[in-house]
C-alpha positions as CSV (number, residue, x, y, z in Angstrom):
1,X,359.2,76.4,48.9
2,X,355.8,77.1,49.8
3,X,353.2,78.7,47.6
4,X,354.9,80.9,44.8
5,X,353.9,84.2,45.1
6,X,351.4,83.8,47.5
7,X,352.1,86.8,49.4
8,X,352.4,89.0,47.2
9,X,349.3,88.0,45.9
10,X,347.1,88.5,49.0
11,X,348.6,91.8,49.2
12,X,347.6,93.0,46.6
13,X,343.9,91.4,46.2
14,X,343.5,91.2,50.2
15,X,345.4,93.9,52.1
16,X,343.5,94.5,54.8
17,X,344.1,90.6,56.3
18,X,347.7,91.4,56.5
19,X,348.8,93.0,59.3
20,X,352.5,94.0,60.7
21,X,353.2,93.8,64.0
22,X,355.8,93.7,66.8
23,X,356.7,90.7,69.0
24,X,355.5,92.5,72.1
25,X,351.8,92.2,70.3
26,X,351.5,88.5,71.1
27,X,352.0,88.5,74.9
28,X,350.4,85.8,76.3
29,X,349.7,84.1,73.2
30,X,350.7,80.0,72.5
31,X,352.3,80.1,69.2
32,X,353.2,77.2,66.9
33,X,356.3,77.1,65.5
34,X,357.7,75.3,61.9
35,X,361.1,74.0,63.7
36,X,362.6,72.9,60.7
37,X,362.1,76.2,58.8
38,X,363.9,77.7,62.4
39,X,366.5,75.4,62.4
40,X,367.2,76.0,58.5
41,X,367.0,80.1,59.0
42,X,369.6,79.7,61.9
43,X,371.6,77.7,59.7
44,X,372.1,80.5,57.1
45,X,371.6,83.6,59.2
46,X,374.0,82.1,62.5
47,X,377.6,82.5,61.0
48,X,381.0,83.7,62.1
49,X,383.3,84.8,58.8
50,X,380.3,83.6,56.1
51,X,380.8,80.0,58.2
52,X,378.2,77.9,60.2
53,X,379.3,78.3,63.8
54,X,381.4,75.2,65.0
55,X,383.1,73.9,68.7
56,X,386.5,72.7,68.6
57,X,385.3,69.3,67.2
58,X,384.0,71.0,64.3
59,X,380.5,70.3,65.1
60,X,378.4,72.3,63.7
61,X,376.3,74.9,66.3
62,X,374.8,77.6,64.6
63,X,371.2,75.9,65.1
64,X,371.8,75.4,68.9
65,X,372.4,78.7,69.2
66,X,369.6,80.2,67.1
67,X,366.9,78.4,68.8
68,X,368.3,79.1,72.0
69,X,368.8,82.7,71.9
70,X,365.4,83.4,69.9
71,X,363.2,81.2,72.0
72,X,364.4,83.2,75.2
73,X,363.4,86.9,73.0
74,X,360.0,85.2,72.6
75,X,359.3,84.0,76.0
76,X,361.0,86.9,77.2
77,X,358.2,88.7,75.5
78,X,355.7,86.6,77.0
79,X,354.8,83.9,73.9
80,X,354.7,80.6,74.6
81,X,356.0,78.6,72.2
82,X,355.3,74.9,70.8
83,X,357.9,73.8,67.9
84,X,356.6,71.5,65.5
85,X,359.2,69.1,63.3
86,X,358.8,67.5,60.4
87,X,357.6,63.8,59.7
88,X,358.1,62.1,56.6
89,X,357.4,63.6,54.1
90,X,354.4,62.9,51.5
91,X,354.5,60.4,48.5
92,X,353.8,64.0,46.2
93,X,356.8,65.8,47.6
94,X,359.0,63.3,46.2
95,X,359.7,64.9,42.3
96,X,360.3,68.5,44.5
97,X,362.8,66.9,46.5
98,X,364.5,64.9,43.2
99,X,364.5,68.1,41.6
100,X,366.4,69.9,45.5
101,X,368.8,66.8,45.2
102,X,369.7,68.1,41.5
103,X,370.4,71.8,42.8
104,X,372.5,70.9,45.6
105,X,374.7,69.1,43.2
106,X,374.7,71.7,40.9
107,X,376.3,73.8,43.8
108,X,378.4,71.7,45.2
109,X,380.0,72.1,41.4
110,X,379.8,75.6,41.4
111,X,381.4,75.9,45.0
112,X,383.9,73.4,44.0
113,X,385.0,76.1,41.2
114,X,384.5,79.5,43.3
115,X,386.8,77.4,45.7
116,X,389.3,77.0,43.4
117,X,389.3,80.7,42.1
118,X,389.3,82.1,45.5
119,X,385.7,84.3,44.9
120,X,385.1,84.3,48.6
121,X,381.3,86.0,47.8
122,X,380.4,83.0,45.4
123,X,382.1,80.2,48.3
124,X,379.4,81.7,50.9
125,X,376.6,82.0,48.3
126,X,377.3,78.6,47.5
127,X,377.5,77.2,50.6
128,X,374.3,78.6,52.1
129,X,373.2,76.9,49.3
130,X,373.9,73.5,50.5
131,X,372.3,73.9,53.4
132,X,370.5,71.0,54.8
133,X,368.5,70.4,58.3
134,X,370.0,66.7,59.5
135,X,368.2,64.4,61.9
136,X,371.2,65.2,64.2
137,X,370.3,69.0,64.1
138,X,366.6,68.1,64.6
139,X,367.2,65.5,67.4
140,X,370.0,68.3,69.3
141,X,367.4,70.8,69.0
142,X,365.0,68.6,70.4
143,X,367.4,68.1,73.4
144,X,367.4,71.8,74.3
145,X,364.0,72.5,74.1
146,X,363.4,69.5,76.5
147,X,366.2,71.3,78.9
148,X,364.6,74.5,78.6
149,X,361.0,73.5,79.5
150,X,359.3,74.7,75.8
151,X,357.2,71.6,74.3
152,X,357.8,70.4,71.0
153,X,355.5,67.7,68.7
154,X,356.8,65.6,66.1
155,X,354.5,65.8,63.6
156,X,353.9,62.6,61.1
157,X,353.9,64.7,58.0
158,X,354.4,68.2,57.1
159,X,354.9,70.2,59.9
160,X,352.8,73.4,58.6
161,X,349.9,71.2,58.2
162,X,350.3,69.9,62.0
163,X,350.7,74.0,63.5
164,X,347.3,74.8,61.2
165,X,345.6,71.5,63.0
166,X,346.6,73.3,65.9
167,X,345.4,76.5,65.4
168,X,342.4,74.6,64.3
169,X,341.9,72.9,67.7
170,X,342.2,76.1,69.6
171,X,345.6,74.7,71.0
172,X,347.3,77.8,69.8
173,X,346.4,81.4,68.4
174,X,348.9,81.2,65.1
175,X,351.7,78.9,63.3
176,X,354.6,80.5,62.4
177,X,356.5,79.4,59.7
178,X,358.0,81.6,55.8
179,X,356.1,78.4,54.1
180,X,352.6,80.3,53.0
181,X,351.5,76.8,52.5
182,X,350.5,76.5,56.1
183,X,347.5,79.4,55.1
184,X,346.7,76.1,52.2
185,X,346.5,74.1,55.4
186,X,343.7,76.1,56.7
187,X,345.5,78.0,59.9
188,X,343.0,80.7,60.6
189,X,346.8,82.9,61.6
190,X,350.0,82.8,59.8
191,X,353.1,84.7,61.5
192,X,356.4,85.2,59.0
193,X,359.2,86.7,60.9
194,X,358.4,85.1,64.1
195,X,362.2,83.9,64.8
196,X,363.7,86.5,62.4
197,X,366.6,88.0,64.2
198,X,366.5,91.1,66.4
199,X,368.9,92.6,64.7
200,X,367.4,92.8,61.2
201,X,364.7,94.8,63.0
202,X,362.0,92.9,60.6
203,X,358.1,93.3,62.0
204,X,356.3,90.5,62.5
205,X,353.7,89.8,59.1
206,X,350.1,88.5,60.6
207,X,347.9,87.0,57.9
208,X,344.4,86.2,58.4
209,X,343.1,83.7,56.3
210,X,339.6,84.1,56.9
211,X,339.7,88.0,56.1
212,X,342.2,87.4,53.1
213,X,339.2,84.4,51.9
214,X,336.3,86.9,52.6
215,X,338.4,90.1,50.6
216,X,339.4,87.9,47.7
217,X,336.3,86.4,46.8
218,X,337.3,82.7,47.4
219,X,336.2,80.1,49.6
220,X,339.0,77.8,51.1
221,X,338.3,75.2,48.7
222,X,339.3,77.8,45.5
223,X,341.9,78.9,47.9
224,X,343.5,75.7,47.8
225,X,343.2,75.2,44.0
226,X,344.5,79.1,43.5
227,X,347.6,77.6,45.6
228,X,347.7,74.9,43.4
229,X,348.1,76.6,39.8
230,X,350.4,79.2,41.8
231,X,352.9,76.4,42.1
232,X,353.1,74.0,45.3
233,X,355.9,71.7,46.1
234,X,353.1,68.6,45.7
235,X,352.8,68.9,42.3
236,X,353.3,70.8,39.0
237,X,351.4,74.0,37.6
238,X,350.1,75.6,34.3
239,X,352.9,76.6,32.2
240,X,352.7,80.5,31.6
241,X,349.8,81.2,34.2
242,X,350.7,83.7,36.6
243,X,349.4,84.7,40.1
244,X,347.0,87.4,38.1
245,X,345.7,85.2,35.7
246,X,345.2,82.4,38.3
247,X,343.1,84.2,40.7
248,X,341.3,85.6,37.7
249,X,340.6,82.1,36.3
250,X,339.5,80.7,39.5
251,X,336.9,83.5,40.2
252,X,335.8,82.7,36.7
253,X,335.3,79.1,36.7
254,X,335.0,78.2,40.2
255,X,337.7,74.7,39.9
256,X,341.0,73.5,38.4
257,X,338.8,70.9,36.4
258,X,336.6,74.1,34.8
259,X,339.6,75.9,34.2
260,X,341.0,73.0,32.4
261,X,337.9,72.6,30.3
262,X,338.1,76.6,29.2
263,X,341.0,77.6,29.0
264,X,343.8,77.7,25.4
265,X,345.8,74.7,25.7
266,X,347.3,75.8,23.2
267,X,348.2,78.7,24.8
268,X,348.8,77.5,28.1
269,X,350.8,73.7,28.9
270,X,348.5,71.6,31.2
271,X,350.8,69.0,32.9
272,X,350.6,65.3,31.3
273,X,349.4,62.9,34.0
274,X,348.5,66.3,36.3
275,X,348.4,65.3,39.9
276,X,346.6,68.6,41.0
277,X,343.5,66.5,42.6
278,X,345.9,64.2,44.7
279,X,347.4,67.7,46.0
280,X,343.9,69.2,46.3
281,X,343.4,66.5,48.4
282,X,346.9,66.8,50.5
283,X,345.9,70.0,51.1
284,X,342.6,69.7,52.7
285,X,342.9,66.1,54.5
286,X,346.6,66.2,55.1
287,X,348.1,63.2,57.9
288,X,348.4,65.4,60.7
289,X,349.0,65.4,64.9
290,X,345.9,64.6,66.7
291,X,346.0,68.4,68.1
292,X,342.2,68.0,69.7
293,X,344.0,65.3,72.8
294,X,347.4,67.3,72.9
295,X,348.3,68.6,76.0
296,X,351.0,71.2,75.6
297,X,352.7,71.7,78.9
298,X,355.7,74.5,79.5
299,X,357.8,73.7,82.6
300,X,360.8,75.6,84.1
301,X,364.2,74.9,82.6
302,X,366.8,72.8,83.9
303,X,369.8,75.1,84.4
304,X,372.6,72.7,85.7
305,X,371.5,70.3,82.6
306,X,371.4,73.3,79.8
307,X,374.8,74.0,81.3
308,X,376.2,70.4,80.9
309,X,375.0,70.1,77.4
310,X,375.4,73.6,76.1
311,X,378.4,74.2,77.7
312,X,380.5,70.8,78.1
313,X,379.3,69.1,74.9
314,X,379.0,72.2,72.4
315,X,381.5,74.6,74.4
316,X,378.8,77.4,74.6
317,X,380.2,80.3,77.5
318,X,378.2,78.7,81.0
319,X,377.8,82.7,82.1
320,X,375.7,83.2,78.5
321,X,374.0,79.6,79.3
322,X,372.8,80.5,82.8
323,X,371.7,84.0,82.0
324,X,369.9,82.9,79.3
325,X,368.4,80.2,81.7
326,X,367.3,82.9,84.5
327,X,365.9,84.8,81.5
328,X,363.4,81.7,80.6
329,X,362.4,81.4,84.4
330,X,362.2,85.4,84.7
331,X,359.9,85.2,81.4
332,X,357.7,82.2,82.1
333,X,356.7,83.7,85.3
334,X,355.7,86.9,83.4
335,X,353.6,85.4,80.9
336,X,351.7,83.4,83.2
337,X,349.0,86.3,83.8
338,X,347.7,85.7,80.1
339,X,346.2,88.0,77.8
340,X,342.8,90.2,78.5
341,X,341.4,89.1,75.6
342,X,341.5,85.1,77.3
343,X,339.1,86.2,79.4
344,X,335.9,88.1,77.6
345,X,335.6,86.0,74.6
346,X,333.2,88.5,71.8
347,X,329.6,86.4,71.0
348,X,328.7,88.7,68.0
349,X,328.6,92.3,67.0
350,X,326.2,94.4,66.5
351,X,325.2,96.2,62.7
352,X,324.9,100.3,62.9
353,X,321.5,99.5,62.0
354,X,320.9,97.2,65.2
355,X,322.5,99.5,67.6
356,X,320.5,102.5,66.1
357,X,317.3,100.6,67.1
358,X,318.3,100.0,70.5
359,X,319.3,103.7,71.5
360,X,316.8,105.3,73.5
361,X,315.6,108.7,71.2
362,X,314.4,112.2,72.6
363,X,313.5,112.7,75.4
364,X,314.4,108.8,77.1
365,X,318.0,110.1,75.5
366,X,318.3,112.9,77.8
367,X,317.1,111.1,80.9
368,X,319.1,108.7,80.2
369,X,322.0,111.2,80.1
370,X,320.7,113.2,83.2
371,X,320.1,109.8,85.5
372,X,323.8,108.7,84.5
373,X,325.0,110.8,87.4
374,X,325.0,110.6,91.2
375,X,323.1,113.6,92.9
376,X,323.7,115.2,96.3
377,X,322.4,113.8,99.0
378,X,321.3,110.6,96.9
């Protein structure tokens, strides 16, 4: 789920720390990737007649070929990408995941009747509903990354908070992930979008959460607490505040613990036995990779093995398989001559005032000016 309305939000109090951008923008660029989110958009978005693609053993392989297919558009563009799964998940997720136990069951009901009345719109609807990332789709997907030479880091927690320890440890320039939550996390770069398909033509949405921080007023410890009465998956929020009044009410008083003390209770419903402080606390010391000793490492894929799984196990075509193999080589080459921007790293900048004061004036100007260019005979 994320943060509710997060987005949106910065938007509209921070626009200028969102930007939109093409894939082609990151050349060069190590990215960090939420794999489960991937695996769970190819899932949905991978599907032949409003079905999950399946081989003759009806095995499901609409994740297989989403993350294949999408990592070789990135690499192809010259990112380097690092996939981060899931770990277990926290002690506070637990009532959010009773409460997506519920759901499902609720559709599996509703899919049972749209089955029985032959409403083919309501059977996909339904079904995309009930939608689930397994350990075997994680652990298949793990398989192919290995035979395609991208890295990949199981994270012990929440795999948003392991990309932002990343960006954090200059291992990467951005996670990537639909969760907001990983901006909660403290990456300095969020990318939505990243493994969006081509077709759908969608840009690339780059947030900057220092810029959004700086435009909004906020430090990253309000951040965290607007996330908080937003609505979080780690706990529950103030009945009948909304992203307006929350950002309003943490300007005001600073803390969830102020706000408490100030606002109409009778008005707004304070959760009984609110675990906002436990989240507070998820959020900015969550159990994470140990990102600083990491050493992310992209190696040339194994064609003749990509083949034999891809092809032999999940009945892929091999001609698709090896092109897409020559396309990872062709691409990792490419990408090895790195960005500009690797190289001349910016120590400051200087204010209009500053760089007033150290233009020459009159007469110094012109020379300056008329000694810029070679003479004659010089």
């Amino acid at each position: 789920m994320g943060i509710q309305g997060l987005a949106k939000l910065i938007g509209d109090v921070a626009p200028g720390s969102v930007k939109e951008q093409q894939i082609k923008h990151y050349f060069g660029r190590k990215i960090a990737i939420d794999a489960s989110m991937s695996i769970y958009q190819f899932l949905i978005a991978v599907r032949q007649d409003g079905n999950v693609l399946q081989n003759e053993e009806g095995e499901t392989t609409s994740h297989l070929m989403g993350m294949f297919y999408r990592t070789i558009r990135m690499v192809e563009n010259g990112i380097k990408p690092v996939y981060v799964f899931d770990g277990k998940p926290p002690q506070l997720k637990s009532a959010e995941l009773s409460k997506r136990s519920e759901r499902r069951a609720e559709a599996e009901k509703q899919l049972a009747e749209a089955q029985e009345t032959g409403d083919t719109e309501n059977i996909e609807r339904f079904n995309k509903r009930l939608v689930k990332v397994t350990k075997q789709h994680n652990d298949e997907c793990k398989q192919l990354l290995q035979l395609m030479g991208i890295p990949y880091i199981e994270a012990p927690c929440e795999a948003e908070a392991s990309c932002a320890a990343l960006v954090k440890a200059g291992k990467v320039y951005a996670a990537a992930t639909e969760d907001m939550d990983a901006l909660t996390f403290g990456t300095s770069v969020l990318l939505r979008h990243m493994t969006a398909s081509e077709a759908k033509k969608l840009p690339i949405q780059e947030f900057h959460l220092n810029k959004a921080l700086q435009e909004a007023g906020l430090t990253q410890e309000q951040f965290v607490d607007l996330c908080i009465l937003l609505g979080s998956d780690y706990c529950e929020s103030i009945r009948g505040i909304g992203p307006k009044r929350a950002i309003d009410l943490i300007r005001q008083h600073k803390t969830i613990e102020e706000i408490i003390k100030n606002i109409d209770s009778s008005k707004y419903t304070i959760p009984e036995d609110w675990l906002y402080k436990e989240a507070r606390q998820l959020f900015l010391e969550p159990d994470v990779v140990e990102a600083e000793s990491l050493d992310l490492k992209w190696s040339e894929p194994d064609e003749e093995e990509l083949v034999k799984f891809m092809c032999e196990g999940k009945q892929f075509s091999e001609e698709r398989i090896r092109n897409g193999a020559k396309k990872l080589l062709k691409g990792r080459q490419g990408s090895t001559q790195g960005r500009l921007d690797d190289f001349f790293k910016v120590t400051g900048s200087l204010t209009s005032a500053k760089r007033k004061e150290l233009e020459p004036k009159g007469s110094a100007k012109k020379k300056v000016k008329s000694g810029s260019k070679f003479k004659k005979g010089k």
